[in-house]
Every structure is written in structure tokens, then in C-alpha cells.
LUMPA-216616 format. One line per field, with one value per residue (C-alpha): x, y, z; residue in three letters. Coordinates in steps of 0.5 Angstrom, whole numbers, plus 500, padded with zeros to 3 digits. Each point is the difference from the previous one (the first is absolute). Example, Ala and Ser with C-alpha at 12.3 -4.5 7.8 and 13.67 -1.06 7.14 Angstrom:
REM LUMPA-216616
X <- c(525, 502)
Y <- c(491, 507)
Z <- c(516, 498)
res <- c(ALA, SER)
END
This chain:
REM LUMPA-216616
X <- c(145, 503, 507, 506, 502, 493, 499, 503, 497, 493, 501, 501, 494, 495, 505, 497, 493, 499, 504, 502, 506, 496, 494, 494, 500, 502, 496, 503, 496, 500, 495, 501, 507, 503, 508, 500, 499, 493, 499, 493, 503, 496, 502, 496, 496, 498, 502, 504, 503, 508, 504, 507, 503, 505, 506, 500, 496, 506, 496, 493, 498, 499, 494, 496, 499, 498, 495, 497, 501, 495, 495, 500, 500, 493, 497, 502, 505, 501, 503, 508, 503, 507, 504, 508, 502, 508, 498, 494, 494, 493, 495, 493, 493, 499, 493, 496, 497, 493, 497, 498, 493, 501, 494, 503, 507, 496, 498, 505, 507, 499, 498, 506, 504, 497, 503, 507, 500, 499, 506, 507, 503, 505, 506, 500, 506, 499, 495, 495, 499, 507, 501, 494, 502, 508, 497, 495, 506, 504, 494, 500, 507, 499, 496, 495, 495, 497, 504, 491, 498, 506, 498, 494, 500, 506, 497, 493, 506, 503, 493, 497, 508, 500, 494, 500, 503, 505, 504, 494, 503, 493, 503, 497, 503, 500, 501, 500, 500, 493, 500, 495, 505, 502, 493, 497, 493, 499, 493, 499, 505, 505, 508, 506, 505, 508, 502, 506, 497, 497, 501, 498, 495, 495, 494, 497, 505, 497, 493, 501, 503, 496, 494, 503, 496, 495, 497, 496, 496, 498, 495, 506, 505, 496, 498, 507, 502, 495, 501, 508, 498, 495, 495, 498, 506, 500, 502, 507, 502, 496, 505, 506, 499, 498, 506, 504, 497, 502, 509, 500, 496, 506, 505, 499, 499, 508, 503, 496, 502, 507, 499, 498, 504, 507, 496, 494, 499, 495, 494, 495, 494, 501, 495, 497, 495, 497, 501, 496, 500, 508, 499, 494, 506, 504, 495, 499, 507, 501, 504, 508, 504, 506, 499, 503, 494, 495, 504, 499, 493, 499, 504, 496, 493, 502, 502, 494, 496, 505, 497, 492, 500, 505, 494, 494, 497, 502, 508, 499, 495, 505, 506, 496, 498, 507, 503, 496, 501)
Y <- c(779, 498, 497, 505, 495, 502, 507, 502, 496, 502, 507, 498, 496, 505, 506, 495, 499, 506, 506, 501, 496, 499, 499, 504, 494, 493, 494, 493, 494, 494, 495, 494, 495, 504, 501, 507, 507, 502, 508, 504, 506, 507, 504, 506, 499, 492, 494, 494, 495, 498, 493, 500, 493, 498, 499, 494, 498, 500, 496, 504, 498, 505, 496, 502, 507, 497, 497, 506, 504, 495, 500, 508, 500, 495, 504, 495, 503, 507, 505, 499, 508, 496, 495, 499, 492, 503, 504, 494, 507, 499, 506, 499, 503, 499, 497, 503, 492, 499, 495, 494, 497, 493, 500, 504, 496, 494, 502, 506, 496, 494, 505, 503, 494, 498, 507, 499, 493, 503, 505, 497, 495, 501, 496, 493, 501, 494, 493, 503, 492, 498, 506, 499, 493, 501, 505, 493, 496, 505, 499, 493, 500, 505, 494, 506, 496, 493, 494, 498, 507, 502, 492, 502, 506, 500, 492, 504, 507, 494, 498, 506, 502, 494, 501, 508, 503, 503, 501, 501, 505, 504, 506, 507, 506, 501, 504, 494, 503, 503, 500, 506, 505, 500, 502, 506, 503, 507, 500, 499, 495, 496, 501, 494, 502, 497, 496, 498, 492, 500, 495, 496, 495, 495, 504, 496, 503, 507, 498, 495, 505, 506, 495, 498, 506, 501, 494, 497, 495, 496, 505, 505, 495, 499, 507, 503, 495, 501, 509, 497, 495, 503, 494, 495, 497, 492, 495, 499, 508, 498, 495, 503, 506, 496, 497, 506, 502, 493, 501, 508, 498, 495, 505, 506, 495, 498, 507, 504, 494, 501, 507, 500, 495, 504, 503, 497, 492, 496, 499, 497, 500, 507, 502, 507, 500, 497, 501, 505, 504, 501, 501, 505, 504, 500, 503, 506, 501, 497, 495, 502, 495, 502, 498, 493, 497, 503, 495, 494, 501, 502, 493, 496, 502, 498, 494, 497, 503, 495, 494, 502, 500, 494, 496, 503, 496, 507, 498, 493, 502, 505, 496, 495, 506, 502, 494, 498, 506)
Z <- c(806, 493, 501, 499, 493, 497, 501, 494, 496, 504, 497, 493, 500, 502, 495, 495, 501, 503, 499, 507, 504, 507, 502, 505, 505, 501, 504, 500, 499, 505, 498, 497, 499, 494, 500, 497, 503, 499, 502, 498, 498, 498, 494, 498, 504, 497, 504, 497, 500, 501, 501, 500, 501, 506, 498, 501, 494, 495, 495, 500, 493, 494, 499, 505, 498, 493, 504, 503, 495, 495, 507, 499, 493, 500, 507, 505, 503, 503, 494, 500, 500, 501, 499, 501, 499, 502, 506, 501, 502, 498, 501, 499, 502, 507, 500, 507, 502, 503, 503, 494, 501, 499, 496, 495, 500, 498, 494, 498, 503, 494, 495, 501, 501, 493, 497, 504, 496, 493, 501, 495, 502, 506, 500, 503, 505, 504, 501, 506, 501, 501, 504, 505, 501, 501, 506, 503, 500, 504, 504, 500, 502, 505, 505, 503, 500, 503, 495, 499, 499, 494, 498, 498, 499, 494, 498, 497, 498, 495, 498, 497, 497, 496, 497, 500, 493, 502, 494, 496, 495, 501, 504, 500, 503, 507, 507, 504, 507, 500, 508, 502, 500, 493, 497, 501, 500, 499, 501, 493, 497, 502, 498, 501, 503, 502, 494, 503, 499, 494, 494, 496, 504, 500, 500, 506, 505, 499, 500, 506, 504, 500, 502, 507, 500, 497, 499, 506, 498, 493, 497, 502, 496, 493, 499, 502, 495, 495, 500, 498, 495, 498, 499, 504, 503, 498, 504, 498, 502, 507, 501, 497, 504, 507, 499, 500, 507, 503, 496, 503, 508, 499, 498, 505, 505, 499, 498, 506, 505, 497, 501, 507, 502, 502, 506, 501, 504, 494, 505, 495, 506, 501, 494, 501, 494, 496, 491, 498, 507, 499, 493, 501, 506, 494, 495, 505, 501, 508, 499, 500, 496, 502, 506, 501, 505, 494, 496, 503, 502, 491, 499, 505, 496, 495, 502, 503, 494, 496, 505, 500, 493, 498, 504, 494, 495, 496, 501, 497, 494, 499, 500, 495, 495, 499, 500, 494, 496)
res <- c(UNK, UNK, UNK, UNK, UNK, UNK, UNK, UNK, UNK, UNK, UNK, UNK, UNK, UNK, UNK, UNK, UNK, UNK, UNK, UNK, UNK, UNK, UNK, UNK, UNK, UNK, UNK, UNK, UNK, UNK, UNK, UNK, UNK, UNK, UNK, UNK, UNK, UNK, UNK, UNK, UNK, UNK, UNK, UNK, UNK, UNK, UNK, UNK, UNK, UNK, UNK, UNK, UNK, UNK, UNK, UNK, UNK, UNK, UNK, UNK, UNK, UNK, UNK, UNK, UNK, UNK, UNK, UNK, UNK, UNK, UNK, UNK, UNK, UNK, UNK, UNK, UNK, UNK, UNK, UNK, UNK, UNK, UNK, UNK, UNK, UNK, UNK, UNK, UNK, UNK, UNK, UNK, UNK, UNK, UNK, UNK, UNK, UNK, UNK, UNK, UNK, UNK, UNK, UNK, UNK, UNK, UNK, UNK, UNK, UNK, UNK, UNK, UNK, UNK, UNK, UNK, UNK, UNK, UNK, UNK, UNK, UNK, UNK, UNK, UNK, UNK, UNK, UNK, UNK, UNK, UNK, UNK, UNK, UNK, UNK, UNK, UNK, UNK, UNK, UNK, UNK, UNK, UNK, UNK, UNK, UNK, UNK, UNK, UNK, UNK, UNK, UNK, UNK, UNK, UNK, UNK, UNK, UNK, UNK, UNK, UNK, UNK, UNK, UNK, UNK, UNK, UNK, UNK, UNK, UNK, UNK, UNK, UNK, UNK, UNK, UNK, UNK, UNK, UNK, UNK, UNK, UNK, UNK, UNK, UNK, UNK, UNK, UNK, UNK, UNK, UNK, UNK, UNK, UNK, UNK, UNK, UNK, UNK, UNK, UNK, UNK, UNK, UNK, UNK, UNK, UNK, UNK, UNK, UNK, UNK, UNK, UNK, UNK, UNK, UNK, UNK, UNK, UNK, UNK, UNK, UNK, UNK, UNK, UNK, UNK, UNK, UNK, UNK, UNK, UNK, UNK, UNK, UNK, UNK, UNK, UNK, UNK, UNK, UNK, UNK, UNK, UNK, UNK, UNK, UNK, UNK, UNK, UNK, UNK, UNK, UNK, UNK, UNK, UNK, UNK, UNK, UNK, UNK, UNK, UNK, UNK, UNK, UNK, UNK, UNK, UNK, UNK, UNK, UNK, UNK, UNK, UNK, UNK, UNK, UNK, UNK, UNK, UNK, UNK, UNK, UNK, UNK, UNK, UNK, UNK, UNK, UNK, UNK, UNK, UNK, UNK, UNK, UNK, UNK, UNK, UNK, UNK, UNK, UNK, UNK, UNK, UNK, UNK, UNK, UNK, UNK, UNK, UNK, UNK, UNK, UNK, UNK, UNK, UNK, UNK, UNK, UNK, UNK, UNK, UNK, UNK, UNK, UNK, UNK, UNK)
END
């Protein structure tokens, strides 16, 4: 189950966190589009958690274990029993999941942002904006969709990109790939979990992302923003945060159609679901990413929430309010 090439690395690591060079049992972990080997593995008699990245991840950053280790350190991640940048292994407690209310997860979810956002900076590896956008080009160039549909969808895209701040210097540490999966509810909290994408970010990305399931409607929307901000929100981190929205609809939209592409034919008319339906099976674990027509079915979602919401009094209003800022 753990590669030839780690094995001896494997046992020098539970050698150094637990005295002992093998462990009780060893499950592996599936879920999920992460690269690395994830097992569940019992040592005297308690659970944990060890990734070991593909050896094909030659440049898996020191960083990343920095990262986690701050989050355990202020009791956002699960506790860090071990650490290897050289062998690139991580254990960690393994966090026993339970269903998350989702009436829980809108007032502990932005709470949790807000303390996430609070840690020492991390370092700034790259500008989201520009990378986001290099992935809607290829998008573009790709011709999957109708040349009226990508007309205007990437027309409102350039709108909201012109005015967003999307160099702003006003960057906050993140985890920026908050998907169900990689937060954990124990009945009582909730732990972060896969840091491999955390950096310095806009702070909006995080908080954007985690709404796409938990906020539902605009009571939803101004007290998730509110718990976060602690104050009432004004109408410019409104607009600023509906915005977000509208870039990263546009961007899941072109990578996950990128994605499904390699084996899927692109039907726009076959949607299965709607938003907050697909994102509600996400929450309760019965959509499987990895598989490539869930991918498309996750694009094309995101790409008719894009077309609604361009058509709103909200989207011009707030295309005005960050524009005049």
C-alpha cells in the first residue's frame, strides 16, 4: 500500500513521533482530487493521519508544512506529530468526521475564516488574479462553448476584472481551496485541513468559497458576512464580496470544463441540477469530483449562476460601488 521508495522513510517517521517503526493498521484515503497518498493509520491504539506525496511532486514546498503548522499551532488544523520537507510526510490526528449542520456551518465557518486570516502572514508565491485568468483564456481558446455564450459571458468576466482590486496589497493568509472536504466538523469544532494551496491571498477568495455552501439567500449572506467581519457589513465589502462570486463562477466554470474535457463531450443543455442543489450533494459528500462528467455537471453551474446573476440590479450596483472606490 506505501510505495517501495517510502517505506523506509515511513518508518523512520512513526521511529520519531512515536517510538515505534510500524504501525497497528493502515487504511487509505480516496476522497477527494488531492495528489498525495492519504492512509488512516492506527498507532497504539489511536488513529492518524499520514500523507505522503507522489513522487512525482518534485517541488512540493517547505511552505506548506510552515503553513499547517502555524493552523495547529493556533487550533485550526489537527495537531502536527511529524514533519519531513526532505521525505515530504505529514502525520497529524486523524479528525473522526460527523455530519455539519449547515446552521452550524454558517456561523462557525466565517468565524473560523476570521481566525484563519489572523495567523502571520504566509508568503505571497503568486497573484491568484493572474492566474485565474490565464486558466479563462485557455478556456477561451479552447472554443467549447457557443461563440454568443462565451461572447458574453467573458465580456461581464472583463467587467468585474476591471474594476475588482485585484492587486490590492491588502492580503490576508489563506487556504484557498476551502471545498467540503478539507474542513472537518468533530461534533464540536471544525479543523482545516490540505494546505498544499494556501498563500497569501485576497481575503475574499476564502470567504467567497465557503458561501457556495452555506449561504442561500441575502439574510444568509449579510449575517455569514457579518460573524466574519464582526460588524455589519457596509455596502462596499457587499459589492466587493458579490464580485468575487461572479470572477471565481467564471473560473471554476473554465478549469472544471478544462478538466472534463479530456473525456467528456461539452453539452451545455444536459444540466442535471441546479447551484445550490449540486453544492448541497457536495456538502453531504455524494458528489465525486474525480469523476469527470461530475466535473462538467460542477462547471456548468457555475456558469448559469454567472448568466443569472449578470442580469441583476446587484451586479450593476456592484460594479458601480467598486469602481468609485
Amino acid at each position: 500500500m506505501i510505495p517501495e521508495n517510502k517505506q523506509a522513510a515511513v518508518k523512520n517517521a512513526l521511529k520519531t513521533a512515536f517510538g515505534v517503526d510500524s504501525y497497528d493498521d493502515i487504511q487509505a484515503i480516496t476522497i477527494g482530487l488531492s495528489n498525495a497518498f492519504t492512509f488512516r493509520i492506527v498507532v497504539k491504539n489511536k488513529p492518524y493521519l499520514m500523507k505522503i506525496a507522489r513522487t512525482d511532486e518534485l517541488s512540493m514546498p517547505a511552505k506548506y508544512y510552515e503553513y499547517m503548522k502555524l493552523a495547529a499551532e493556533s487550533g485550526i488544523a489537527p495537531k502536527v506529530w511529524y514533519l519531513s520537507t526532505q521525505d515530504k510526510i505529514s502525520i497529524t490526528d486523524f479528525i473522526e468526521a460527523k455530519p455539519f449542520p449547515i446552521n452550524k456551518a454558517k456561523e462557525i465557518m466565517p468565524r473560523l475564516l476570521g481566525r484563519l486570516h489572523k495567523l502571520p502572514p504566509f508568503h505571497k508565491t503568486a497573484n491568484y488574479f493572474d492566474t485565474m485568468d490565464g486558466i479563462v483564456q485557455r478556456f477561451q481558446a479552447a472554443n467549447f462553448l457557443p461563440d454568443n455564450l462565451t461572447e458574453e459571458i467573458l465580456k461581464n468576466y472583463t467587467r468585474v476584472k476591471s474594476v475588482y482590486p485585484c492587486h490590492s496589497e491588502d492580503l490576508v493568509s489563506c487556504h484557498n481551496d476551502l471545498k467540503p472536504e478539507n474542513f472537518i466538523f468533530d461534533g464540536e469544532r471544525v479543523w482545516l485541513v490540505d494546505w498544499e494551496a494556501a498563500f497569501l491571498n485576497d481575503r475574499y477568495l476564502d470567504l467567497a468559497v465557503v458561501a457556495n455552501f452555506v449561504v442561500h439567500n441575502d439574510d444568509d449572506e449579510l449575517q455569514y458576512l457579518q460573524n466574519y467581519f464582526c460588524e455589519t457589513p457596509d455596502q462596499y465589502i457587499q459589492a466587493r464580496f458579490f464580485l468575487m462570486q461572479q470572477l471565481l463562477h467564471v473560473f471554476y466554470m473554465s478549469i472544471f470544463i478544462l478538466y472534463a474535457s479530456k473525456s467528456v463531450p461539452i453539452n451545455i443543455d444536459n444540466i442535471k441540477t441546479n447551484f445550490r442543489d449540486f453544492h448541497q450533494l457536495m456538502w453531504e459528500g455524494k458528489i465525486d469530483l474525480s469523476k469527470d462528467e461530475n466535473k462538467l455537471q460542477y462547471a456548468l453551474v457555475h456558469m448559469n449562476k454567472f448568466l443569472c446573476n449578470i442580469k441583476t440590479k446587484r451586479f450593476e450596483d456592484a460594479l458601480n460601488i467598486i469602481s468609485k472606490k
